[in-house]
Phi, psi and omega in degrees: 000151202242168157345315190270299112040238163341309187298153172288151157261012161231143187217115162309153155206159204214166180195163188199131165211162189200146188211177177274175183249155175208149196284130174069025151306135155273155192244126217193120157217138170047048182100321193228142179272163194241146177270108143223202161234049184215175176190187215236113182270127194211163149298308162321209144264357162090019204267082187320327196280293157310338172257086161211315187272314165345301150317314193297271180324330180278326184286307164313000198229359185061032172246157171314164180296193186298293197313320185264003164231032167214083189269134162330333179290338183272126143334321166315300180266043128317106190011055179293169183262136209286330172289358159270014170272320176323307189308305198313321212265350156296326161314327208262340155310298193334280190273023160277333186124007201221147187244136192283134178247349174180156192231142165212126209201149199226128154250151157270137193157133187275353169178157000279170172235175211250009189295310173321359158203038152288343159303300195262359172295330177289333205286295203251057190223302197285328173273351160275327190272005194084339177264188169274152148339298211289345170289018170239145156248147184205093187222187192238155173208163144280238154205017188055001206116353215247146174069179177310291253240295198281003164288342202031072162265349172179213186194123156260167176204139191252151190233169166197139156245135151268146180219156153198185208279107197311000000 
């Protein structure tokens, strides 16, 4: 029986990222950008929300995190835009053998806030990753107040992927 085989034919997976907001930043969640005059400071662009799901979908595929195959350290991904990371590591579920079956992600954060545009946060989540809208959830909380993210010193995000066996 080889490895694969072996393996559930459903694979959970989780992600978390979090950055500081720093002045004069472009601000990029789920894809789409927002007017403010602050933005999430990163080597990237810094899209919390996408690399939240980025991790989600790797961990779930049993492949290393964001960091190792886009590392801050490479000049390449100097304020690459995230949705071209995404698209790589939906290739790289592909060609491990497994279909994305759903996303689901949370930002954390005291702003901005985003329902007016989870809808195209969902579009363009989905035309990078391949899939339909309705396979993404996309919602928001705060922090009450509490810590850094509720000081609105930044945003964090949390992700889960279903992935499963072609």
């Amino acid at each position: 029986m080889s490895e694969k085989e072996q393996t559930a034919p459903i694979r959970i997976g989780q992600g978390y990222d979090i950055h500081p907001f720093k002045e004069g930043r472009p601000m990029v969640l789920g894809g789409i950008s927002f007017d403010t005059p602050y933005g999430l400071d990163g080597h990237s662009d810094a899209d919390v929300l996408t690399h939240a799901i980025c991790d989600a979908l790797l961990g779930a595929a049993g492949l290393p995190d964001i960091g190792h195959y886009f590392p801050n350290t490479d000049p390449k991904y100097r304020n690459i835009d995230s949705q071209e990371l995404l698209k790589e590591v939906a290739c790289s579920i592909s060609n491990e053998g497994y279909v994305i079956g759903n996303i689901d992600a949370t930002l954390i954060a005291e702003k901005p806030k985003i329902a007016a545009k989870t809808d195209a946060m969902k579009h363009r989540l989905a035309q990078s990753a391949g899939i339909s809208p309705s396979q993404i959830g996309i919602k928001a909380t705060t922090n009450e107040g509490l810590g850094s993210i509720g000081r609105g010193e930044g945003a964090a995000a949390l992700a889960t992927s279903l992935i499963y066996i072609k």
